[in-house]
C-alpha positions as CSV (number, residue, x, y, z in Angstrom):
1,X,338.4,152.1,95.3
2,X,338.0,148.7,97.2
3,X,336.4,145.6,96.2
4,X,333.7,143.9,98.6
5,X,334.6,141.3,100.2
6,X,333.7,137.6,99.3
7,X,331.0,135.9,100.8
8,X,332.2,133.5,102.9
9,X,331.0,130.1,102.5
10,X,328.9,129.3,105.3
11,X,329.7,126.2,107.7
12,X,328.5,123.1,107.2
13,X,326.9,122.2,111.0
14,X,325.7,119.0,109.9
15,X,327.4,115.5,110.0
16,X,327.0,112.5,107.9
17,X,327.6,109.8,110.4
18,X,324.4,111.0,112.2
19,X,322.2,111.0,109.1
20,X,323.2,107.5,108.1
21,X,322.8,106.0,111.5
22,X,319.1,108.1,111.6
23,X,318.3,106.5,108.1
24,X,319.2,103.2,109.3
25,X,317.0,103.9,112.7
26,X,314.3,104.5,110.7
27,X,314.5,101.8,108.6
28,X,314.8,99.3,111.9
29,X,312.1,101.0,113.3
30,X,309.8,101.0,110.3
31,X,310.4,96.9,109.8
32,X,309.6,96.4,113.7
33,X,306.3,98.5,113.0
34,X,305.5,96.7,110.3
35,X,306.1,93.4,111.5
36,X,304.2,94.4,114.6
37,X,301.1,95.7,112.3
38,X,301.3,92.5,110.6
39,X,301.2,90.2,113.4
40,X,298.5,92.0,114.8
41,X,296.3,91.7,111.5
42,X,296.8,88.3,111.3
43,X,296.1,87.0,114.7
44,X,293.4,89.8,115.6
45,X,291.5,88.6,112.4
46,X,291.9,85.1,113.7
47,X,290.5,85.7,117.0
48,X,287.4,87.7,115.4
49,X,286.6,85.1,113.3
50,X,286.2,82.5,116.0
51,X,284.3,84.7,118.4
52,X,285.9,87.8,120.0
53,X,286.6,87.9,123.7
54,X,287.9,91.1,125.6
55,X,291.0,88.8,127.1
56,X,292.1,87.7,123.6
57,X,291.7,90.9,122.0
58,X,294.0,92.3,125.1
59,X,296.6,89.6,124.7
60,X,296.9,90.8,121.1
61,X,297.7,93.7,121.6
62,X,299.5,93.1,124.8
63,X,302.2,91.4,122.3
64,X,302.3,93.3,119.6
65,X,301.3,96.4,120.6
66,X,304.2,96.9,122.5
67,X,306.6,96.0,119.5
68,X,305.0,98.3,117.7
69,X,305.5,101.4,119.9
70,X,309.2,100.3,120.2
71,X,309.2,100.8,116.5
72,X,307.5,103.8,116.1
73,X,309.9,105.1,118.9
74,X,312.8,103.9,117.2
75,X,311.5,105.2,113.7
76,X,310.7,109.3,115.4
77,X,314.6,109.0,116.9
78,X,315.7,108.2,113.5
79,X,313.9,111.0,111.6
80,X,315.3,113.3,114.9
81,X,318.7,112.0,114.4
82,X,318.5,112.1,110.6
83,X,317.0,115.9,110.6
84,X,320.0,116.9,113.5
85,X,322.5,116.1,110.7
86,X,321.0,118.5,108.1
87,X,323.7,121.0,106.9
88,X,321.5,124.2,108.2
């Protein structure tokens, strides 16, 4: 009579380095958003409260907006990079 066999554990696919570096991605990109976001509050409320105009409104968000998609780019590779280096 034989025995089965032992499971063998599986592989572990997924590395460390890459869900460190993703965390720290995120966290870069999360501060830029936020910074962004802020900036945006602050001088958009500014500009509402002494009369809106289409051209200040667009400068605005000419400046920030564009941080903050940089961000929220950075943030998504981080969460890709992060989720590559799960163990699966």
């Amino acid at each position: 009579m034989t025995l089965p066999a032992a499971p063998s554990p599986s592989p572990q696919t997924g590395s460390t380095a890459s869900r460190v570096f993703g965390v720290i991605l995120m966290i870069i990109g999360f501060l830029l958003l936020s910074i962004a976001g802020l900036c945006t509050i602050i001088f958009g409320g500014m500009i509402l409260s002494e009369g809106p105009s289409a051209e200040d409104i667009g400068l605005v968000l000419a400046y920030a907006g564009v941080p903050m998609i940089v961000g929220a780019l950075i943030a998504w590779g981080g969460y890709a990079l992060w989720r590559s280096g799960k163990p699966k």
